[in-house]
C-alpha positions, 0 to 999 in steps of 0.5 A, a space after each residue: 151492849 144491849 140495855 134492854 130487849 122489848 117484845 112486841 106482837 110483830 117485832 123485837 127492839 133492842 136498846 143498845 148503848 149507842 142505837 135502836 134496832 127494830 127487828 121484824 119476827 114472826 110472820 110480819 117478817 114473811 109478809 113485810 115489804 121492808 127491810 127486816 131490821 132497821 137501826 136508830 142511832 141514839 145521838 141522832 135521836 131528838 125526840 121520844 115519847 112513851 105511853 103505857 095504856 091504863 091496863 099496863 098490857 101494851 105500850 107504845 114507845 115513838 121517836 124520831 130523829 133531827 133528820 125526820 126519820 121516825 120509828 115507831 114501837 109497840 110492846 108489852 112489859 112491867 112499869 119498872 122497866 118502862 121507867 127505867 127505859 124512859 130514864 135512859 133515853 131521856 138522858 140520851 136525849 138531853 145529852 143529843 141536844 146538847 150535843 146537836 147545839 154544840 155542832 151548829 
């Protein structure tokens, strides 16, 4: 199931329940060299930062992984689902750590 979908100038993410995927559209899908859809599994997920700029027109949402691997957003929409997005994956994250502890 799909919590949220973000539009971006090059790309769509979609925040699932259990995965980020970023999807390349538009013409960044004619000229990227990489793949046109990459997956982040939210219990893999360590760290996240969001930032909306003063104009609320675009913000910028990054994360990376316990392994390294980080991904990067930008996108526009309201500052009610920007707080919503934030809630969701501040518990996803909180519960990872807790999680990752556990597994050591």
């Amino acid at each position: 199931m799909i919590f949220y979908t973000l539009q971006g100038p090059h790309h769509q993410l979609e925040i699932h329940e259990d995965k980020i995927k970023l999807i390349s559209r538009g013409i960044s899908k004619m000229f990227s060299k990489g793949p046109e859809e990459v997956t982040w599994n939210l219990n893999q997920l360590k760290q996240f930062e969001i930032s909306t700029p003063k104009t609320l027109i675009w913000g910028e949402l990054q994360w990376q992984t316990f392994d390294g691997k980080k991904g990067q957003f930008t996108f526009s929409t309201n500052t009610i689902m920007v707080k919503k997005i934030e809630t969701y994956l501040k518990k996803r994250i909180i519960k990872n750590h807790h999680l990752h502890i556990d597994a050591a």
